[in-house]
TIRO-2110 file (N, C-alpha, C; in Angstrom, 1 decimal):
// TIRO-2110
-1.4, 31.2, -24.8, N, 1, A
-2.6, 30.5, -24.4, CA, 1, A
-2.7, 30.4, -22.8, C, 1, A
-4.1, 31.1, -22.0, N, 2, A
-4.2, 30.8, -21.0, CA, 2, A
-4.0, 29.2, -20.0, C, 2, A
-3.4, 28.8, -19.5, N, 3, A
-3.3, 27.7, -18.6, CA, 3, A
-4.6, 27.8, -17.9, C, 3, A
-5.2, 26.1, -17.8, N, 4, A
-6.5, 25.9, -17.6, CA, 4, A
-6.3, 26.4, -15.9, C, 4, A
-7.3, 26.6, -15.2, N, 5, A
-6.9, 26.9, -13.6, CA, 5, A
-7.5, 25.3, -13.0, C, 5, A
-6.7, 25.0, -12.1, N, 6, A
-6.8, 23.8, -11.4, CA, 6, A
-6.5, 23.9, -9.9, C, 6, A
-5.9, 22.8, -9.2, N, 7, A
-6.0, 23.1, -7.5, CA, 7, A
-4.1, 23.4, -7.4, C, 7, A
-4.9, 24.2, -6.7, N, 8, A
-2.7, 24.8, -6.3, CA, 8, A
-2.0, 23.6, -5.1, C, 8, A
-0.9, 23.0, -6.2, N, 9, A
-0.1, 21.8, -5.4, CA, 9, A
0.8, 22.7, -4.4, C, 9, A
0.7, 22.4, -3.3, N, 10, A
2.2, 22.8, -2.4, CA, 10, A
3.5, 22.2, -3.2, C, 10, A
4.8, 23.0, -3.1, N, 11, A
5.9, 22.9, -3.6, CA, 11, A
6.4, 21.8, -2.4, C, 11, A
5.8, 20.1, -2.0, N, 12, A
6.2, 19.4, -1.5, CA, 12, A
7.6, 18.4, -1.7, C, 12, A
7.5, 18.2, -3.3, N, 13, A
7.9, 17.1, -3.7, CA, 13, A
9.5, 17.3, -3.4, C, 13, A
10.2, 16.1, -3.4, N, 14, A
11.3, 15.9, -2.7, CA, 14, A
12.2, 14.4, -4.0, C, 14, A
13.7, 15.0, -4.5, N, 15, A
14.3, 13.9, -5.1, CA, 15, A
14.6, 13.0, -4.2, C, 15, A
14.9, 11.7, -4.8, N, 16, A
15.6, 10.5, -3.8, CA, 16, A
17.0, 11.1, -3.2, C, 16, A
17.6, 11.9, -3.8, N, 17, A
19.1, 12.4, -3.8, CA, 17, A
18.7, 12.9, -2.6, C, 17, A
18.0, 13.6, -2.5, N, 18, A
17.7, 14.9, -1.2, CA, 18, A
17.0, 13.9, -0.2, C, 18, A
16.0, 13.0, -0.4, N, 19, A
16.2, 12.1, 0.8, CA, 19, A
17.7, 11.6, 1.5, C, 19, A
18.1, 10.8, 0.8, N, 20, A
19.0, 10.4, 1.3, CA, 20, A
20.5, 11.6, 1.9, C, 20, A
20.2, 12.2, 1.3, N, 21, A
21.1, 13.2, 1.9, CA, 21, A
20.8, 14.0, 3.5, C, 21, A
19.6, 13.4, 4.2, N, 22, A
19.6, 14.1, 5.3, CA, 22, A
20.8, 13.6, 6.1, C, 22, A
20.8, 14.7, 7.0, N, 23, A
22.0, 14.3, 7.8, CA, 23, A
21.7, 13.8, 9.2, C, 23, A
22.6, 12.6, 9.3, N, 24, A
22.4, 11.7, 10.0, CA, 24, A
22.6, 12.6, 11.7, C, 24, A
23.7, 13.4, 11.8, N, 25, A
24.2, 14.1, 12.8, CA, 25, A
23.1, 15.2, 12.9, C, 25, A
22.5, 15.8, 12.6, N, 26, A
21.2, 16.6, 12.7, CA, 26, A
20.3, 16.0, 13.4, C, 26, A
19.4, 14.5, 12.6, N, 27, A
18.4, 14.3, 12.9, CA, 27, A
18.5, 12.6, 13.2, C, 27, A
19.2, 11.6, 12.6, N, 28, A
19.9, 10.9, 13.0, CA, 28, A
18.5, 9.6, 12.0, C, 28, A
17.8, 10.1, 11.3, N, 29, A
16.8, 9.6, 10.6, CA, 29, A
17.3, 8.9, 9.7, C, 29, A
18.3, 9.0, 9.0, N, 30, A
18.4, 9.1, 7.3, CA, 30, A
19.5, 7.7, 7.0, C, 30, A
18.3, 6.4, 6.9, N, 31, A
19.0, 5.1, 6.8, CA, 31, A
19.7, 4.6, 5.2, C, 31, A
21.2, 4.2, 5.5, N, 32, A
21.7, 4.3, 3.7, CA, 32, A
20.5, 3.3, 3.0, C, 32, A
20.4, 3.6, 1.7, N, 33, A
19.8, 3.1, 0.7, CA, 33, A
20.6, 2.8, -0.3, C, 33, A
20.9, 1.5, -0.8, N, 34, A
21.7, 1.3, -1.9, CA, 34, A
20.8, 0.9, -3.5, C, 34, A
19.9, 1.3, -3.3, N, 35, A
19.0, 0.8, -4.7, CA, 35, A
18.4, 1.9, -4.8, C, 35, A
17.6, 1.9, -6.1, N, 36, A
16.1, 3.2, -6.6, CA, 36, A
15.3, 2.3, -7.2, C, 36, A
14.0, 1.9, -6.5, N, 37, A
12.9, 1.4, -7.6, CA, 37, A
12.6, 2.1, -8.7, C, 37, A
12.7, 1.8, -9.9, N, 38, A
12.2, 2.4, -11.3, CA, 38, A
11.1, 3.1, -10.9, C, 38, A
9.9, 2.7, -10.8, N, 39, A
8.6, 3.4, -10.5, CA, 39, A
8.6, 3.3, -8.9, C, 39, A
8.1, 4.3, -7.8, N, 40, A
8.1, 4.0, -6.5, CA, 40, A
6.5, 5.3, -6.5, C, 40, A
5.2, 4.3, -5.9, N, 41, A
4.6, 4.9, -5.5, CA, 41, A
4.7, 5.7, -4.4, C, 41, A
3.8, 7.0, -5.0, N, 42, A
3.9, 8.3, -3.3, CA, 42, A
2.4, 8.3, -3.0, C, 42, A
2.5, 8.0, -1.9, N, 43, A
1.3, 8.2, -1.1, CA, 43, A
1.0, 9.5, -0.3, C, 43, A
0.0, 10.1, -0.6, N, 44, A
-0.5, 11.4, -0.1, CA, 44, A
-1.1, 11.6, 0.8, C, 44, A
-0.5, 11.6, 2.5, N, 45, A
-1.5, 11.8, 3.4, CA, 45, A
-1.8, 12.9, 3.8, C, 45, A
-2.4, 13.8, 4.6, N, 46, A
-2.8, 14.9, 5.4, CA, 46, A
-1.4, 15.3, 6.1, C, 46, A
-1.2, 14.7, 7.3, N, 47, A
-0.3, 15.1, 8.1, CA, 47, A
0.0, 13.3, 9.2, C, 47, A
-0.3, 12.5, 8.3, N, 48, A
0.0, 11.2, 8.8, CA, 48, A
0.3, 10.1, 8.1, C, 48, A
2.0, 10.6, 7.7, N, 49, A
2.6, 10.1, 6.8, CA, 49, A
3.2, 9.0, 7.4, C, 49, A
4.1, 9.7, 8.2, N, 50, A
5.3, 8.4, 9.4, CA, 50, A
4.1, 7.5, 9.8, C, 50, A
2.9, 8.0, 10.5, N, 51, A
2.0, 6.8, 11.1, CA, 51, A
1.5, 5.9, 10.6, C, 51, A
1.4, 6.3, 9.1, N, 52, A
1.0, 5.1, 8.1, CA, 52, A
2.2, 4.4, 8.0, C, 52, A
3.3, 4.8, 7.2, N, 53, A
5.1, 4.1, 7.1, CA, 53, A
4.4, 3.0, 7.9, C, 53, A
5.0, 3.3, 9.6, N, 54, A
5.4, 2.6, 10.4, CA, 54, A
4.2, 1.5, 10.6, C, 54, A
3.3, 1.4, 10.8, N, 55, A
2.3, 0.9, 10.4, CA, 55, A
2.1, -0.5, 9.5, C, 55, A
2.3, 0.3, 8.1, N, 56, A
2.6, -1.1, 6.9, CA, 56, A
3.4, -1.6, 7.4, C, 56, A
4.6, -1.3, 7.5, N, 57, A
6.2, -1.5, 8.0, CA, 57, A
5.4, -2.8, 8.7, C, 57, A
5.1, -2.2, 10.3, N, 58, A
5.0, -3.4, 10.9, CA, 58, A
4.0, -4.7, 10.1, C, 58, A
3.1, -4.2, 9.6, N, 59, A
2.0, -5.4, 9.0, CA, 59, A
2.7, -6.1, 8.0, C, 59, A
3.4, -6.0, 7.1, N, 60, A
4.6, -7.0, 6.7, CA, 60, A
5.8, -7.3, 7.1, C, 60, A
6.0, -6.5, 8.3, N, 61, A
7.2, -7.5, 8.6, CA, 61, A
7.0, -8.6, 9.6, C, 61, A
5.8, -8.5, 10.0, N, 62, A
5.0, -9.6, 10.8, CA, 62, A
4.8, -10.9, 9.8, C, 62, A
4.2, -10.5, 8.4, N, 63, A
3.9, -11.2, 7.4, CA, 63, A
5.4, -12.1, 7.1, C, 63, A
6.1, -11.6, 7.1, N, 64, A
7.8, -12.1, 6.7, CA, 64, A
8.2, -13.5, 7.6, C, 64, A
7.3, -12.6, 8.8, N, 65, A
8.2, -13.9, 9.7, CA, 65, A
7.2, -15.6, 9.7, C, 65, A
5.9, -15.4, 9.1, N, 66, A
5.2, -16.0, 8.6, CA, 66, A
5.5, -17.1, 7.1, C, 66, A
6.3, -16.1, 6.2, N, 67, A
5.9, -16.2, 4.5, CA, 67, A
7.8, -15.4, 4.6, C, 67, A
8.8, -16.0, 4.7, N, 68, A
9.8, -16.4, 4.5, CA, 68, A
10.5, -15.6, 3.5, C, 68, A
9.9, -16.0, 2.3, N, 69, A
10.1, -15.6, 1.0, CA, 69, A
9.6, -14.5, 0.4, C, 69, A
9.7, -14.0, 1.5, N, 70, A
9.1, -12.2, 0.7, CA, 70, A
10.2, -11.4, 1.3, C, 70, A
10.5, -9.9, 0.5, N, 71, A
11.2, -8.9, 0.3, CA, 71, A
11.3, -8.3, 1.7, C, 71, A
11.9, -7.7, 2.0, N, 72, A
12.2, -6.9, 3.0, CA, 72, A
11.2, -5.9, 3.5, C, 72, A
10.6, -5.3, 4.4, N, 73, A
9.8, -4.5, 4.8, CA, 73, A
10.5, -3.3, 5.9, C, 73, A
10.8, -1.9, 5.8, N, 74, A
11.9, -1.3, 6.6, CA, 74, A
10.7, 0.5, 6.4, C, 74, A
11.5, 1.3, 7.4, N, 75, A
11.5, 2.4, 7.0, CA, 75, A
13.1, 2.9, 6.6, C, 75, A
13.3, 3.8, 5.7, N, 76, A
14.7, 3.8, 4.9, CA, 76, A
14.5, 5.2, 5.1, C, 76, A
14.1, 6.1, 5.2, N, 77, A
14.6, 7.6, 4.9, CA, 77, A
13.6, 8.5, 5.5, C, 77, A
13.9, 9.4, 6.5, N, 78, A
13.0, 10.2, 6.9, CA, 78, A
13.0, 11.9, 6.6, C, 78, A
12.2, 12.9, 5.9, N, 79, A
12.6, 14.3, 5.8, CA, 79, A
11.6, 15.2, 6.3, C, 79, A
12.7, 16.5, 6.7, N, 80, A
11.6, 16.8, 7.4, CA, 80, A
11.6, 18.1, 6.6, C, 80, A
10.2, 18.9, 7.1, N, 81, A
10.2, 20.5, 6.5, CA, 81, A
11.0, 21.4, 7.0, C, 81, A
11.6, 22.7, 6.6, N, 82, A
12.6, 23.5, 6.9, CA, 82, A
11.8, 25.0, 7.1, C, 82, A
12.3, 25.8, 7.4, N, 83, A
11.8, 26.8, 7.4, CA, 83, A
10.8, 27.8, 6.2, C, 83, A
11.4, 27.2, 5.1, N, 84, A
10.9, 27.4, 3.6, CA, 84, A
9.3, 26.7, 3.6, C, 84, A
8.7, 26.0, 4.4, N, 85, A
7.6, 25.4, 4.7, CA, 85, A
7.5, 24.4, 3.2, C, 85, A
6.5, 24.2, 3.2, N, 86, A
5.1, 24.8, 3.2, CA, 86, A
4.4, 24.3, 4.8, C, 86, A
5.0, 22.8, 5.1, N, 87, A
4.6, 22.4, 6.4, CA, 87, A
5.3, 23.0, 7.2, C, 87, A
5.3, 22.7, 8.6, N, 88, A
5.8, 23.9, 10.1, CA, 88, A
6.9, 22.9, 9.8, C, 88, A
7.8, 24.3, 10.4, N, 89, A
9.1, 23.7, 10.7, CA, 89, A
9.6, 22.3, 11.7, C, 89, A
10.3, 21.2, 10.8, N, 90, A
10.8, 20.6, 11.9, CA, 90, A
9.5, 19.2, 11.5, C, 90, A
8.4, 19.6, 11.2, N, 91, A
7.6, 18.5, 10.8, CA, 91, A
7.9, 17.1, 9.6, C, 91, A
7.3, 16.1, 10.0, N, 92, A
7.9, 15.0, 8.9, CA, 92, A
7.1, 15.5, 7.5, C, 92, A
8.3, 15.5, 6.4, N, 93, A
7.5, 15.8, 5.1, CA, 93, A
7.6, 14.5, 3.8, C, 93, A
8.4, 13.8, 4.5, N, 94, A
8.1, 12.7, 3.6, CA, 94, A
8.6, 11.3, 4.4, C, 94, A
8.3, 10.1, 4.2, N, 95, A
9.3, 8.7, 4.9, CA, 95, A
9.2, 7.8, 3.5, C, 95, A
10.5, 7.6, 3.7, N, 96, A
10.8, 6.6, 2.1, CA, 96, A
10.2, 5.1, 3.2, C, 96, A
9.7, 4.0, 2.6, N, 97, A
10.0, 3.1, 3.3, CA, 97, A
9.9, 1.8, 2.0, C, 97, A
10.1, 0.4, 2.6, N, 98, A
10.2, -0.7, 1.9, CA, 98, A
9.0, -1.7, 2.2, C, 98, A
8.0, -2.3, 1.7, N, 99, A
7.1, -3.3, 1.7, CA, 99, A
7.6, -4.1, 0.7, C, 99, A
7.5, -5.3, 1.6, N, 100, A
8.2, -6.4, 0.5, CA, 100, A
9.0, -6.4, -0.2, C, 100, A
10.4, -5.3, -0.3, N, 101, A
10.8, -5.0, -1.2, CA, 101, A
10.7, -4.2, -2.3, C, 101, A
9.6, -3.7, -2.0, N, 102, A
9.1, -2.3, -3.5, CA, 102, A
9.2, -1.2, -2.0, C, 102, A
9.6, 0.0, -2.7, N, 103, A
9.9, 1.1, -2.0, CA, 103, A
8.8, 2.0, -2.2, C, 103, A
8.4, 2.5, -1.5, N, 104, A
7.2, 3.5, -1.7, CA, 104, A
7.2, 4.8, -1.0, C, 104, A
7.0, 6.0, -1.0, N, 105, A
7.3, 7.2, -0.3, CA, 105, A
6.0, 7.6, -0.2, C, 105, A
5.6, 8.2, 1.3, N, 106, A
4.8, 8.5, 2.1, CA, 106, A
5.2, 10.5, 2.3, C, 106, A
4.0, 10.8, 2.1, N, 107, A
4.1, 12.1, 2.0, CA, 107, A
2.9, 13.3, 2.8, C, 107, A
3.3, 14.0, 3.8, N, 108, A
2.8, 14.7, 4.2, CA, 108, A
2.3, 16.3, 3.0, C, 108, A
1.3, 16.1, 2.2, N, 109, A
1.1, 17.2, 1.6, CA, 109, A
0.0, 18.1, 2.4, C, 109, A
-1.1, 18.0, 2.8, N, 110, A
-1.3, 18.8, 3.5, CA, 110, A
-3.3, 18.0, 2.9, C, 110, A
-4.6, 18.5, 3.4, N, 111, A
-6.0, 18.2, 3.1, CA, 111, A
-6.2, 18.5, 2.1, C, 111, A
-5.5, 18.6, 1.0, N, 112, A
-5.8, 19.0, -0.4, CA, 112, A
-6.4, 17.9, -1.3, C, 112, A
-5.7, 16.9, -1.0, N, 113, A
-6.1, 15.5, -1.9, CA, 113, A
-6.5, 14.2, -1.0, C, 113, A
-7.4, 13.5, -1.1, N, 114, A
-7.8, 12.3, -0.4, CA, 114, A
-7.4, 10.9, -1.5, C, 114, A
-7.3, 9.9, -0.6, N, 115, A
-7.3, 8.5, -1.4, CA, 115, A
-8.7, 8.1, -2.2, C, 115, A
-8.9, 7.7, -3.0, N, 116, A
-10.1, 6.7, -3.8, CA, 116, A
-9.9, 5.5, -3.8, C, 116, A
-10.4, 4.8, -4.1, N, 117, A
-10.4, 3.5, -4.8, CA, 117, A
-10.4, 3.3, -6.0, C, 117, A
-9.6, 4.4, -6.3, N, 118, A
-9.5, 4.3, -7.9, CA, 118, A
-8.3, 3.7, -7.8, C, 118, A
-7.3, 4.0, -6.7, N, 119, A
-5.9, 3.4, -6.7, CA, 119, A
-6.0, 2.3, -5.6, C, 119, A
-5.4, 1.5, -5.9, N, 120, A
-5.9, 0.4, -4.8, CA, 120, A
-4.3, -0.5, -5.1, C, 120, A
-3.9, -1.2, -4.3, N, 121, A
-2.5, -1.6, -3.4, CA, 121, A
-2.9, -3.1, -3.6, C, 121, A
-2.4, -4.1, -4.6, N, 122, A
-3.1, -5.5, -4.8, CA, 122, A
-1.9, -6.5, -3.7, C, 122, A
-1.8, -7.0, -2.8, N, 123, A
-1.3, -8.0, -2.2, CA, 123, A
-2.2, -9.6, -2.8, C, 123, A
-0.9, -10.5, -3.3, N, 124, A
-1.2, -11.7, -3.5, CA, 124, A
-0.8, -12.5, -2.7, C, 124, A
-1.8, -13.4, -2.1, N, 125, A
-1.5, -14.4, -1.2, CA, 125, A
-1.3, -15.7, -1.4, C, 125, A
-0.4, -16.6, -1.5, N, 126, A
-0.6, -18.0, -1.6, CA, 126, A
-1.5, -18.7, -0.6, C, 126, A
-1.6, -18.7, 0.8, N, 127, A
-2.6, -19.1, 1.7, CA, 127, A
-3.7, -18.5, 2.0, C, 127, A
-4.5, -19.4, 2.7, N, 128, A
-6.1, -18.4, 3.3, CA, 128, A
-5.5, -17.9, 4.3, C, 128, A
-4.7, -18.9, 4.9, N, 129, A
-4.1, -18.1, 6.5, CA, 129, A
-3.4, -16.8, 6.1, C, 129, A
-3.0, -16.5, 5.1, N, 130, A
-2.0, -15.0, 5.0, CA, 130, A
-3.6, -14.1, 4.3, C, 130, A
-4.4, -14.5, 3.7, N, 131, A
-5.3, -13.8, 3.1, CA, 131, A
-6.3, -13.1, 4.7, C, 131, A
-5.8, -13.7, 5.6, N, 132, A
-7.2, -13.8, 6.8, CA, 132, A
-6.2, -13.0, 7.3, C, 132, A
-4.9, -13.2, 7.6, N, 133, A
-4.1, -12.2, 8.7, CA, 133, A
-3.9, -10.7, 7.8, C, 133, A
-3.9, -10.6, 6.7, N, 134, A
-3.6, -9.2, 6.3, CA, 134, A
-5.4, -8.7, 6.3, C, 134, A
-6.1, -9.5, 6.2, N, 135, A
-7.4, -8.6, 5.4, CA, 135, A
-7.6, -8.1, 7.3, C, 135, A
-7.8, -9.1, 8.2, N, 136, A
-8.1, -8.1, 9.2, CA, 136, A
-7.3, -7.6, 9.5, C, 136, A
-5.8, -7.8, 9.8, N, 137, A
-4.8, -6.4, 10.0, CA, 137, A
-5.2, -4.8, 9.6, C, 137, A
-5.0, -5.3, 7.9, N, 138, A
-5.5, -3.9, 7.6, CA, 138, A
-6.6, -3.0, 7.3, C, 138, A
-7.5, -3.6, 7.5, N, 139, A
-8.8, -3.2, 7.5, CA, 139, A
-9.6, -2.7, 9.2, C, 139, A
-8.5, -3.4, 10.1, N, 140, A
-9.1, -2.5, 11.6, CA, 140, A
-9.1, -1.0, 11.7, C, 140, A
-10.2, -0.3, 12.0, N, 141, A
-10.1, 1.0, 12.0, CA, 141, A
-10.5, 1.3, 10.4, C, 141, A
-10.5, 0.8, 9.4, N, 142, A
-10.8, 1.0, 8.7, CA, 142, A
-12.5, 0.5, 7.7, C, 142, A
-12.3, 0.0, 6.8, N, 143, A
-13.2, -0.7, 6.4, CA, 143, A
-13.3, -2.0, 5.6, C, 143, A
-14.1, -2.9, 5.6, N, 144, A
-14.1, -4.2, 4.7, CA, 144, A
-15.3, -4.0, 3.7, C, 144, A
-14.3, -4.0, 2.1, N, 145, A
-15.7, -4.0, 1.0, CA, 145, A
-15.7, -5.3, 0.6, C, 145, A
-15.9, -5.3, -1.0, N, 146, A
-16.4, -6.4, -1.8, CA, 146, A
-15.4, -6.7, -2.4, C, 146, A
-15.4, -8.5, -3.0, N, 147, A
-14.5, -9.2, -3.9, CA, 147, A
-13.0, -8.8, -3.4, C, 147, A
-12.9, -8.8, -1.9, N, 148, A
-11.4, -8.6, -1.3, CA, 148, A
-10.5, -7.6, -1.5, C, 148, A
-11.4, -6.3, -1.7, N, 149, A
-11.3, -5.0, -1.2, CA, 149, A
-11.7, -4.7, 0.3, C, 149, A
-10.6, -3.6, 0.4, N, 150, A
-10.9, -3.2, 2.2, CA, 150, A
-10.2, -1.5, 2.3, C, 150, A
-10.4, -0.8, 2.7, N, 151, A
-10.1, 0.3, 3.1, CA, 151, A
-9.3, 0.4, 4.4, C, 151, A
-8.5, 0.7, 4.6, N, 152, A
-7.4, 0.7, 5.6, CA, 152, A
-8.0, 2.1, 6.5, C, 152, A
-7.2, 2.3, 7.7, N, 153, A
-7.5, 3.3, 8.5, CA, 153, A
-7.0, 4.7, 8.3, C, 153, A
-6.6, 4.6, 7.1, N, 154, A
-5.6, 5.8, 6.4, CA, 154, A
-6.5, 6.2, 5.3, C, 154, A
-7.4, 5.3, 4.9, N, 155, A
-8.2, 5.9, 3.7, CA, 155, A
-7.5, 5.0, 2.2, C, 155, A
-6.4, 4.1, 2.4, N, 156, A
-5.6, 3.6, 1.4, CA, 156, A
-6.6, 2.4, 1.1, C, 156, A
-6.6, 2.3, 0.0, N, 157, A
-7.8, 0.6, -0.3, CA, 157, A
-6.4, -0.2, -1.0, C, 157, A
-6.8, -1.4, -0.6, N, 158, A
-6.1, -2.8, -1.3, CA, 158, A
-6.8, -4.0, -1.3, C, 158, A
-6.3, -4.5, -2.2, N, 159, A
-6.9, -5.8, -2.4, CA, 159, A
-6.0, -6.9, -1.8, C, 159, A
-6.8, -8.2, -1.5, N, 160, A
-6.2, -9.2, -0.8, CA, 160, A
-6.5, -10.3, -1.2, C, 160, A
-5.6, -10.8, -2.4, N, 161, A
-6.0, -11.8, -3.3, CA, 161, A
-5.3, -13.0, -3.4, C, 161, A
-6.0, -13.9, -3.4, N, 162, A
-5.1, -15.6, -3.2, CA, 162, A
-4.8, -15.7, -4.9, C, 162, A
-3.8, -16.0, -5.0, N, 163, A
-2.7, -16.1, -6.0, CA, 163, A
-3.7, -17.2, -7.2, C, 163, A
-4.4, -18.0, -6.4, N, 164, A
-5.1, -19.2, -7.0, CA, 164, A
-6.6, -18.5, -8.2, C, 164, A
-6.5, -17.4, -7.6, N, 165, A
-8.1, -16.6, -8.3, CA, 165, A
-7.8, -16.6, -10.0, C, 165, A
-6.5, -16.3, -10.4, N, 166, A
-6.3, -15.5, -11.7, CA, 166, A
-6.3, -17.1, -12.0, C, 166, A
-5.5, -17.9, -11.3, N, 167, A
-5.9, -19.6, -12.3, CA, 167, A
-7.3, -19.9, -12.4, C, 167, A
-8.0, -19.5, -11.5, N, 168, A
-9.4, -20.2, -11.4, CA, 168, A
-10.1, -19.3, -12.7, C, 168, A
-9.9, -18.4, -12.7, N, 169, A
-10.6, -17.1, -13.6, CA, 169, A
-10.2, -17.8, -15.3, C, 169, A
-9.4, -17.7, -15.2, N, 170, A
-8.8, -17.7, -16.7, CA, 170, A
-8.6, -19.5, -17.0, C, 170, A
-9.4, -20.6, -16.2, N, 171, A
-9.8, -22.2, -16.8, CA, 171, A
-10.0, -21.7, -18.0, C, 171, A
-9.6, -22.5, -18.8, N, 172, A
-10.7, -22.6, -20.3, CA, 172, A
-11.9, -23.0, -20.2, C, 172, A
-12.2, -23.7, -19.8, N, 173, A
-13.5, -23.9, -19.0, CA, 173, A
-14.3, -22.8, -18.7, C, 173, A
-15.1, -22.4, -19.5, N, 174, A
-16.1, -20.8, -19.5, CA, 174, A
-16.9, -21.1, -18.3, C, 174, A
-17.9, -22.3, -18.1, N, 175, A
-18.2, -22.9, -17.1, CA, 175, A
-17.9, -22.5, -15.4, C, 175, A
-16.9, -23.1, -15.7, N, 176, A
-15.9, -23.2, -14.5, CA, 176, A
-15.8, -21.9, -13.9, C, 176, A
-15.0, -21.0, -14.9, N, 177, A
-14.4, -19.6, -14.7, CA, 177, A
-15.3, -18.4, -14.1, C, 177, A
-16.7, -19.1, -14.9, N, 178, A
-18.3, -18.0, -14.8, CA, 178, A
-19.2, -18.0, -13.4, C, 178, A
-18.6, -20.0, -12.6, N, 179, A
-19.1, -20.0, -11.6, CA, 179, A
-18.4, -19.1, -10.4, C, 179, A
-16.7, -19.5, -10.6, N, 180, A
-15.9, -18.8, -9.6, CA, 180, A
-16.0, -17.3, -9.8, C, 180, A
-16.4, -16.5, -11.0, N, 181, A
-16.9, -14.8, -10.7, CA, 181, A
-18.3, -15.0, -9.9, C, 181, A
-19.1, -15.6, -10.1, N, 182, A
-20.2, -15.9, -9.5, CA, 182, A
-19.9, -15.8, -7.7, C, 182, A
-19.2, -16.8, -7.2, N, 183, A
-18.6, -16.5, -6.2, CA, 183, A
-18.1, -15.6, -5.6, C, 183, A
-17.0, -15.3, -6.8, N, 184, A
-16.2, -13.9, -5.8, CA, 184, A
-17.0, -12.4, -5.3, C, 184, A
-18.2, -12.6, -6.3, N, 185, A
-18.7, -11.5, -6.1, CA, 185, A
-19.9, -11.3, -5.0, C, 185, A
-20.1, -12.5, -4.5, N, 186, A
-21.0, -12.5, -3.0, CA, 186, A
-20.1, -12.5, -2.1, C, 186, A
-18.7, -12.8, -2.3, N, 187, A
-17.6, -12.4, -1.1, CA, 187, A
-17.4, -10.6, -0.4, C, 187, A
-17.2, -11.1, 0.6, N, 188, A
-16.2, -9.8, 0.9, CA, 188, A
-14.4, -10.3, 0.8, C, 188, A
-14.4, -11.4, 2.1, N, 189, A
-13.0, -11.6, 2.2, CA, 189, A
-13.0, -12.5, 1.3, C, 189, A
-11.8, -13.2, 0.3, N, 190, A
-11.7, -13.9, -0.8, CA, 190, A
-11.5, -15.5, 0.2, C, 190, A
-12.0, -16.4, -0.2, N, 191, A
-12.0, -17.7, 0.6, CA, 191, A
-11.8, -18.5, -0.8, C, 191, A
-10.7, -18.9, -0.7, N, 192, A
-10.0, -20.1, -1.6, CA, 192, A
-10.6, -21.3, -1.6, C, 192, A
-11.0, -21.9, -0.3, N, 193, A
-12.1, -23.5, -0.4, CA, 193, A
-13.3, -23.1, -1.2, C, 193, A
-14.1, -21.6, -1.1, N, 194, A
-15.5, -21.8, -1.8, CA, 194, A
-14.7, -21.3, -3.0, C, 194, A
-13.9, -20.7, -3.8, N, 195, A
-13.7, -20.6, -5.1, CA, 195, A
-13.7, -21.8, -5.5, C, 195, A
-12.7, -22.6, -5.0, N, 196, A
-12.3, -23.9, -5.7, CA, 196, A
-13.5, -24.2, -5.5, C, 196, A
-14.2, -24.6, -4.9, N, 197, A
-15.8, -25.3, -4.8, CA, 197, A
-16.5, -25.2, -5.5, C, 197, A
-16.9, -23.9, -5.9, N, 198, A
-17.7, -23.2, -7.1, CA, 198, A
-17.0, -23.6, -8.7, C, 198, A
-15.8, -23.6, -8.9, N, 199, A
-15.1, -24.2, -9.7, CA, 199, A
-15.4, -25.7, -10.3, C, 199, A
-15.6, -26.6, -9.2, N, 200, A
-15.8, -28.2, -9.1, CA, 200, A
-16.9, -28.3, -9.2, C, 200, A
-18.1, -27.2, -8.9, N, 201, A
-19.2, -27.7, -8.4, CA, 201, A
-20.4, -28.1, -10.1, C, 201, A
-21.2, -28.9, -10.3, N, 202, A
-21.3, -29.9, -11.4, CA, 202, A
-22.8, -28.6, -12.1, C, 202, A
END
């Protein structure tokens, strides 16, 4: 049976083993890692993989020093392409890195595939103040949508959601629950005083 024809992937993909095995004395990139997340999303950029990393990197580890109790934010492993390509030699082809403690890999594949919003990055916030410092962080250079969706400057969408919404949503109170959708959906950034308000309101 013929194989259906589809879009030709570059031979990019890279094991965790082979990250971590770059050599430190070569390139001097390749930070130990003592864990493997079960699932670790890969993010598909053009050729602005490290720029994004470093980037998030910074936007929560700003958030850490804020909000205490969250996971580590780091870059952990950097690879680069070899003479075998498919990228130019010497170029970055992947950066492992850490957000809050979930590890995610950042990938130089090449203009073959773009982001949607079909996949979207959900950050929960306990505060408005942390809901207000990430939604503009990440959205400069990028874009601000609806119900606390934003498109970042990389093309990556996330949501930026106060932790309070899924209680307000799911009252027993059909009432209650029907005004606060009512709300969220004339929002862009999510504001926790008008949900609760819409909630209370008679």
């Amino acid at each position: 049976m013929d194989r259906p024809e589809g879009p030709t992937i570059p031979r990019v993909s890279v094991s965790i083993s082979t990250l971590l095995a770059v050599s430190e004395g070569e390139e001097g990139e390749a930070m130990g890692v003592d864990h493997v997340s079960k699932i670790e999303p890969c993010l598909w950029f053009d050729d602005r993989a490290e720029e994004a990393a470093n980037f998030y990197v910074s936007v929560f580890s700003a958030r850490r020093s804020t909000m205490p109790d969250g996971g580590e934010s780091k870059v952990l492993a950097v690879s680069r392409y070899g003479e075998a390509g498919p990228g130019p030699a010497g170029s970055v082809m992947t950066v492992e890195f850490l957000l809050e403690g979930q590890e995610f890999l950042a990938l130089n594949g090449g203009p073959e595939f773009t982001f949607t919003p079909a996949i979207s990055l959900i950050v929960n916030c306990e505060t408005q103040e942390e809901v207000d410092q990430l939604w503009e962080t990440l959205s400069e250079g990028g874009r601000k949508g609806e119900c606390g969706w934003l498109e970042d400057r990389f093309g990556v969408s996330w949501q930026i959601v106060p932790t309070v919404l899924t209680e307000l949503l799911d009252d027993p109170n059909p009432q209650r629950s029907e005004r606060v959708m009512r709300a969220m959906l004339e929002m862009q950034k999510l504001d926790i005083s008008r949900l609760r308000r819409a909630a209370e309101a008679a």
